[in-house]
FIKOLZA-1660 file (N, C-alpha, C; in steps of 0.1 Angstrom, whole numbers, plus 5000, padded with zeros to 4 digits):
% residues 110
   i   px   py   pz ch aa at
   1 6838 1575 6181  A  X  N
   1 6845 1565 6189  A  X CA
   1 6851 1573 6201  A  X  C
   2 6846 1568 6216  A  X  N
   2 6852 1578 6227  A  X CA
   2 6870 1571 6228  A  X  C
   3 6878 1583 6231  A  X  N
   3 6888 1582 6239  A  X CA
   3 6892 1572 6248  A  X  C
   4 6897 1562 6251  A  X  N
   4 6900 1554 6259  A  X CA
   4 6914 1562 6264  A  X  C
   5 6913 1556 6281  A  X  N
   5 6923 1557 6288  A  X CA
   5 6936 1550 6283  A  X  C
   6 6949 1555 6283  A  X  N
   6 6960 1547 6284  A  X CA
   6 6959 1537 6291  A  X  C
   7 6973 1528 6286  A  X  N
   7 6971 1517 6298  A  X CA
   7 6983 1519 6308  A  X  C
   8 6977 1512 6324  A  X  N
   8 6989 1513 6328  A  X CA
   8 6995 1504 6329  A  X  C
   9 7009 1506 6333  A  X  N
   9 7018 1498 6333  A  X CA
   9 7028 1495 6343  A  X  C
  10 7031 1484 6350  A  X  N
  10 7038 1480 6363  A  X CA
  10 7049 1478 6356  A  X  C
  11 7058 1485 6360  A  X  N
  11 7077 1480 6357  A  X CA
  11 7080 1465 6363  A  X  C
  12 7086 1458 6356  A  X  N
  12 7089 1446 6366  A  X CA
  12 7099 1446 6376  A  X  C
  13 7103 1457 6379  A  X  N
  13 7110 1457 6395  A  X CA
  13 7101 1459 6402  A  X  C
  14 7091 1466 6402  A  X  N
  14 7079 1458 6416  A  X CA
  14 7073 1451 6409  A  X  C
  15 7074 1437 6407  A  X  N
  15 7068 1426 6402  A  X CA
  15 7075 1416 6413  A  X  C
  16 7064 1409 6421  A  X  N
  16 7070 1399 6426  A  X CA
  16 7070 1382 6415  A  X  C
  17 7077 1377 6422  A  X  N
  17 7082 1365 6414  A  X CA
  17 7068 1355 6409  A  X  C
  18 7059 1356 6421  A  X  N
  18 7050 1348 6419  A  X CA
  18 7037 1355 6411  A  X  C
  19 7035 1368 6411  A  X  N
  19 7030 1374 6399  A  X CA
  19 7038 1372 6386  A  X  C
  20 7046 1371 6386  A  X  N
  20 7052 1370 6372  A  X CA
  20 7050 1354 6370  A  X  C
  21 7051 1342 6377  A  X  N
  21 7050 1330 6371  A  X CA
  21 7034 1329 6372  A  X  C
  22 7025 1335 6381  A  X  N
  22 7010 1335 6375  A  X CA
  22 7006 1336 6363  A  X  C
  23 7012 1350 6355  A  X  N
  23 7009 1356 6348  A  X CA
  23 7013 1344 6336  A  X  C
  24 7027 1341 6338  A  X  N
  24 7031 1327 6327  A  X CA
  24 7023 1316 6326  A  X  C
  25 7012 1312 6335  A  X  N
  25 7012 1299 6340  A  X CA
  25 7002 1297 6332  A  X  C
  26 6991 1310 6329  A  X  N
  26 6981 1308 6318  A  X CA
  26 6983 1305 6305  A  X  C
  27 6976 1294 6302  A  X  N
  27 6980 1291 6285  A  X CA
  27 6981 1303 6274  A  X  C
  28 6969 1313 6279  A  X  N
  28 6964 1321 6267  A  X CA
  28 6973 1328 6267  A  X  C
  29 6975 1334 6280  A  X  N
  29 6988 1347 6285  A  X CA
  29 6999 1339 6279  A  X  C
  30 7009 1328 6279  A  X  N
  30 7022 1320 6278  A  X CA
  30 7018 1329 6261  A  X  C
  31 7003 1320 6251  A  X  N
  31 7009 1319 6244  A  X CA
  31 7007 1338 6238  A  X  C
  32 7004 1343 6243  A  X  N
  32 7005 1358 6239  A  X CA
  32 7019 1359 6240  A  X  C
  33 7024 1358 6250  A  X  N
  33 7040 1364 6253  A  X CA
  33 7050 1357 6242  A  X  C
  34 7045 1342 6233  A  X  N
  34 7055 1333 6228  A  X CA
  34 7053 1344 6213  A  X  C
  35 7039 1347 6211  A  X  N
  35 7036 1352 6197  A  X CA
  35 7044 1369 6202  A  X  C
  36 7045 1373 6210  A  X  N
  36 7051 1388 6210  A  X CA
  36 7066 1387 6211  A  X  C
  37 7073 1374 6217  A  X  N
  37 7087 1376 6212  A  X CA
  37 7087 1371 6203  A  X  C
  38 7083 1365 6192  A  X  N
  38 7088 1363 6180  A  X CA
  38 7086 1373 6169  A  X  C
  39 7080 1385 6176  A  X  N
  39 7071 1394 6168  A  X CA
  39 7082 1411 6171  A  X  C
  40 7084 1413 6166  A  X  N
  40 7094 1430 6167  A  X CA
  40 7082 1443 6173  A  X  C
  41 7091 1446 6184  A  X  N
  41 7084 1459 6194  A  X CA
  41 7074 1464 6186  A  X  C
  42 7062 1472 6194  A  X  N
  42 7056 1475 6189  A  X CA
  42 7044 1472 6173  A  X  C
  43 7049 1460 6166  A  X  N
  43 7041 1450 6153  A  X CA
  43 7028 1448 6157  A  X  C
  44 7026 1445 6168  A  X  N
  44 7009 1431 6174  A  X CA
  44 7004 1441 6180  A  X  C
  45 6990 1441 6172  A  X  N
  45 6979 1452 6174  A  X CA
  45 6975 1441 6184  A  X  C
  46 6963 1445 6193  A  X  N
  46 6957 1433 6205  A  X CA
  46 6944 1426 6195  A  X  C
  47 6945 1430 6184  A  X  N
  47 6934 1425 6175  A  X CA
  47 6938 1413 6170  A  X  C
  48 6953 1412 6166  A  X  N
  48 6956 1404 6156  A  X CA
  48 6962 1388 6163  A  X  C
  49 6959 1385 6174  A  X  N
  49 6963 1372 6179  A  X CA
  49 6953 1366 6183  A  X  C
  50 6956 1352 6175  A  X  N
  50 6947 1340 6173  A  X CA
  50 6944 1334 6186  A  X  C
  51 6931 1337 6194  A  X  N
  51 6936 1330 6210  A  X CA
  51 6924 1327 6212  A  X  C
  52 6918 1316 6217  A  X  N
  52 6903 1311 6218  A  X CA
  52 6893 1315 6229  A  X  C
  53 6895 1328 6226  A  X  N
  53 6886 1338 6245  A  X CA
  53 6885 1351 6233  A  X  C
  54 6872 1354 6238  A  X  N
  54 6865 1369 6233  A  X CA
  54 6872 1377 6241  A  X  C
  55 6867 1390 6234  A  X  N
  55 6874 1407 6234  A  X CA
  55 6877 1410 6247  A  X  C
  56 6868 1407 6259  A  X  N
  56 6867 1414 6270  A  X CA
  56 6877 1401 6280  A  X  C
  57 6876 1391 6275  A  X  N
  57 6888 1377 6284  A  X CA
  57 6904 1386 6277  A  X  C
  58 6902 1388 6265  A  X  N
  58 6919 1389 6257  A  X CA
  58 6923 1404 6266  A  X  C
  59 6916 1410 6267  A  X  N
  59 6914 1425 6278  A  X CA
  59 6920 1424 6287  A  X  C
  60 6915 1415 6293  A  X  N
  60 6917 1410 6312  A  X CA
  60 6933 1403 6308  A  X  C
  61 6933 1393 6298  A  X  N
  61 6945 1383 6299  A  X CA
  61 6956 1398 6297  A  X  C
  62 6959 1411 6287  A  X  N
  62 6966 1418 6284  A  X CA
  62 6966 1425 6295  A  X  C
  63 6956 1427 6306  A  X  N
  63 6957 1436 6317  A  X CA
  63 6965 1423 6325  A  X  C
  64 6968 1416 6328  A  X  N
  64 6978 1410 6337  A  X CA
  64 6990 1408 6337  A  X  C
  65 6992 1409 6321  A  X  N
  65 7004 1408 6315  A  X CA
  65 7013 1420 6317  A  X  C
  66 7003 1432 6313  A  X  N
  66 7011 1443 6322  A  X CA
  66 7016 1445 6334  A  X  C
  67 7002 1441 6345  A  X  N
  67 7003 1446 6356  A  X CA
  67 7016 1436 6361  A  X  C
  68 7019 1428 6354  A  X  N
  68 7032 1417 6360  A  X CA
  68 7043 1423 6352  A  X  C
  69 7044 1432 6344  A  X  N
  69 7058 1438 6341  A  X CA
  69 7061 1430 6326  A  X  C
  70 7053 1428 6319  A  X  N
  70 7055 1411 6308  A  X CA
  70 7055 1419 6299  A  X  C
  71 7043 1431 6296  A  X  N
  71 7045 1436 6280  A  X CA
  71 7040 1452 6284  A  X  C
  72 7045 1461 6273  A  X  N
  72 7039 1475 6277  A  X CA
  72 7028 1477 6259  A  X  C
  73 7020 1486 6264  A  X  N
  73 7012 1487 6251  A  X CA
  73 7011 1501 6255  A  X  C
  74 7009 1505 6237  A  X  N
  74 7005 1521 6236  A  X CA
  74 6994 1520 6220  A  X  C
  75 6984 1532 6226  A  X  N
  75 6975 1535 6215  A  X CA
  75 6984 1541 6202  A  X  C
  76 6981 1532 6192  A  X  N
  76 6982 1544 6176  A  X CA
  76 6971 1542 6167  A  X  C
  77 6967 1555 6169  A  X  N
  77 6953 1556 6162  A  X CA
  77 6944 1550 6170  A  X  C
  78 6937 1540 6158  A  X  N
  78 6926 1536 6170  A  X CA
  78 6928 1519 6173  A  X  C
  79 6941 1517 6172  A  X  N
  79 6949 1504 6174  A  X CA
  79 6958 1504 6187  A  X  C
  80 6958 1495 6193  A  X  N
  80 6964 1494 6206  A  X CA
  80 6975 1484 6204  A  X  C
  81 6988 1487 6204  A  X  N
  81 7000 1480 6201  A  X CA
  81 7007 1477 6214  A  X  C
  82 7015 1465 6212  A  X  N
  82 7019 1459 6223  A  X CA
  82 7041 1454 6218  A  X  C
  83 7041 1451 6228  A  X  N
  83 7059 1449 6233  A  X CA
  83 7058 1441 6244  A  X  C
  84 7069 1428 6242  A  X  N
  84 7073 1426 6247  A  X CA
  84 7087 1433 6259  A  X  C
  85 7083 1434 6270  A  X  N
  85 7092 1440 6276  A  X CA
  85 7106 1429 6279  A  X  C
  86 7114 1425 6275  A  X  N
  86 7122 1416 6273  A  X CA
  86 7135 1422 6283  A  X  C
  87 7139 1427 6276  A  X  N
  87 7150 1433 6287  A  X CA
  87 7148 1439 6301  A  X  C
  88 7139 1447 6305  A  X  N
  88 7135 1449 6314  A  X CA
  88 7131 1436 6324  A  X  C
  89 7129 1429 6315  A  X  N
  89 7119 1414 6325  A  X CA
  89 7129 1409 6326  A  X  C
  90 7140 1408 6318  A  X  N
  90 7153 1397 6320  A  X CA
  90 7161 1405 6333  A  X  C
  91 7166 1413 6331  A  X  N
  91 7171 1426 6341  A  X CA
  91 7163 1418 6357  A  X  C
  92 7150 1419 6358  A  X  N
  92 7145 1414 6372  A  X CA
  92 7148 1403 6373  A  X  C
  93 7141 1391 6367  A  X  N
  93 7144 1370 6366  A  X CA
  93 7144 1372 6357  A  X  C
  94 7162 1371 6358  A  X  N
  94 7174 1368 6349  A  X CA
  94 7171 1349 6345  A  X  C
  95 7168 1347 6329  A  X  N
  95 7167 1335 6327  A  X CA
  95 7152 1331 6327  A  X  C
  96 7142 1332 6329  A  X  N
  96 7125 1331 6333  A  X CA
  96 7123 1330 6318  A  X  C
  97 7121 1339 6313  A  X  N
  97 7119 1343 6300  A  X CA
  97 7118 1326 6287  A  X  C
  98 7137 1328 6293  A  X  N
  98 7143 1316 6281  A  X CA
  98 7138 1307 6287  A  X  C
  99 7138 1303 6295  A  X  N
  99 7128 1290 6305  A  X CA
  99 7115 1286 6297  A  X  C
 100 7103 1294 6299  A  X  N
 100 7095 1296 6294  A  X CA
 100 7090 1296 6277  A  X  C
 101 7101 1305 6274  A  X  N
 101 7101 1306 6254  A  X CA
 101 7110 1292 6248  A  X  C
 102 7119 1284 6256  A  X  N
 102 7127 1276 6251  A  X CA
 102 7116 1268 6253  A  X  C
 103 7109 1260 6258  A  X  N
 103 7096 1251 6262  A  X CA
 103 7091 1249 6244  A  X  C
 104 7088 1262 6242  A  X  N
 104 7079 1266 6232  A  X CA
 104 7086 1256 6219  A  X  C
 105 7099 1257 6216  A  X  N
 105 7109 1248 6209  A  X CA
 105 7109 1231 6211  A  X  C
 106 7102 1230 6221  A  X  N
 106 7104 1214 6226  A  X CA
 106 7087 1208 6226  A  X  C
 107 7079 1214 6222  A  X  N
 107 7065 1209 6219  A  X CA
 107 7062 1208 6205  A  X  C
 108 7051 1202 6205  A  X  N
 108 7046 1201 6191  A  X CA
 108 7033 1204 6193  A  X  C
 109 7028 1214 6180  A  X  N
 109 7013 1221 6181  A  X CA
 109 7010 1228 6193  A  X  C
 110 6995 1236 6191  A  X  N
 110 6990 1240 6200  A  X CA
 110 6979 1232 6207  A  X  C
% end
């Protein structure tokens, strides 16, 4: 198995507003970020969520989520773990978050 690069990762203070509501606006990405706050730092391997897009879409959707300041991931082993960056993101748009994750309380199914 070769080495893979880290990932990088955008702080959400250079995150503009409208990168970050892009990044929410997608179903798959929303519901990534709804399954990683319910989920404790570091738990969600990028294997283990249920989302209807193959390996190389779930990639791209995880690469935006970063690059907009939404989650940080780090390799363990040969598993790639993810975080919700919650405080940091609240810290920038104060309130976005609960906006967003409170929605999630007021629907039924997926």
């Amino acid at each position: 198995m070769s080495h893979r690069p880290a990932p990088e990762h955008t702080h959400p203070d250079d995150v503009p507003v409208q990168a970050a509501l892009a990044a929410l606006a997608d179903p798959v990405r929303l519901r990534l970020v709804r399954e990683l706050a319910r989920a404790a730092d570091w738990e969600r391997a990028c294997g283990t969520f249920d989302v209807p897009v193959g390996k190389a879409a779930l990639s791209h959707h995880f690469a935006v989520l970063r690059s907009s300041g939404l989650i940080e991931q780090r390799d363990l082993g040969a598993r790639r773990v993810n975080r919700l960056r919650r405080a940091e993101f609240d810290a920038r748009f104060p309130g976005l978050l609960d906006l967003v994750l409170g929605e999630d309380q007021g629907t039924s199914g997926d």
